[in-house]
C-alpha positions in Angstrom: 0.0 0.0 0.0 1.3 3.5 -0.6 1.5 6.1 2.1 -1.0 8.3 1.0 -3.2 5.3 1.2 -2.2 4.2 4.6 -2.2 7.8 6.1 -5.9 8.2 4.8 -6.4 4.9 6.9 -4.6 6.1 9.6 -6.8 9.0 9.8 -10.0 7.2 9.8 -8.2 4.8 12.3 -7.7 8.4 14.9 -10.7 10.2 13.7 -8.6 12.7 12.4 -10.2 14.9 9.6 -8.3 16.2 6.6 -9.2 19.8 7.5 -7.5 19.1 10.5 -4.4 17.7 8.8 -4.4 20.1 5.8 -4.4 22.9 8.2 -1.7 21.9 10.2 0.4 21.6 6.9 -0.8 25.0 6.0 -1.9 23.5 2.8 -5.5 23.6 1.2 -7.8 20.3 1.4 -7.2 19.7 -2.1 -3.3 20.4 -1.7 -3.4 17.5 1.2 -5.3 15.2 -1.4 -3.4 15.3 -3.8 -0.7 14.2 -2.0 -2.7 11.3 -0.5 -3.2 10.1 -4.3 0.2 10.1 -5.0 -0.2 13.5 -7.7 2.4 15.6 -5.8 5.0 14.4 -2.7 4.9 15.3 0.8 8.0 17.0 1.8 10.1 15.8 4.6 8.9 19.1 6.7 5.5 18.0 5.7 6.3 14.2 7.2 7.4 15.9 10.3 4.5 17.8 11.0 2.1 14.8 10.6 4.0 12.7 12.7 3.9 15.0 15.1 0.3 16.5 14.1 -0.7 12.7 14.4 1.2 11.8 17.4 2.3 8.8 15.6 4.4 6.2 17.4 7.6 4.9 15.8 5.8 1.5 14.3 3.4 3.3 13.1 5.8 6.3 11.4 8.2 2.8 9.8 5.1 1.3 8.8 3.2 4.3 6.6 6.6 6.6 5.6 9.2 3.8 5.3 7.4 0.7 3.8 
């Protein structure tokens, strides 16, 4: 699975919306989905900030960034 797919179950997993998550980027919704379908890449600063966003633990942050 890709990361923009697992992120997007990740989110529904926490309840976390993608308002939520685009506005923490400081991106638009449609910036953040794009990235979740794989049309444009998520920078590393942009990685960071969902971990932490997300509160992600480090199986979780191997599993979605580094599979």
């Amino acid at each position: 699975m890709c990361t923009g797919m697992l992120l997007k179950q990740f989110f529904n997993e926490r309840g976390i919306t993608a308002s939520a998550v685009a506005e923490s980027l400081g991106i638009s919704r449609s910036g953040l989905y794009k990235k979740l379908e794989g049309k444009t890449d998520f920078t590393m600063t942009e990685a960071r900030k969902i971990m932490e966003f997300a509160r992600m633990n480090n199986e979780e942050i191997v599993r979605i960034f580094f599979s």
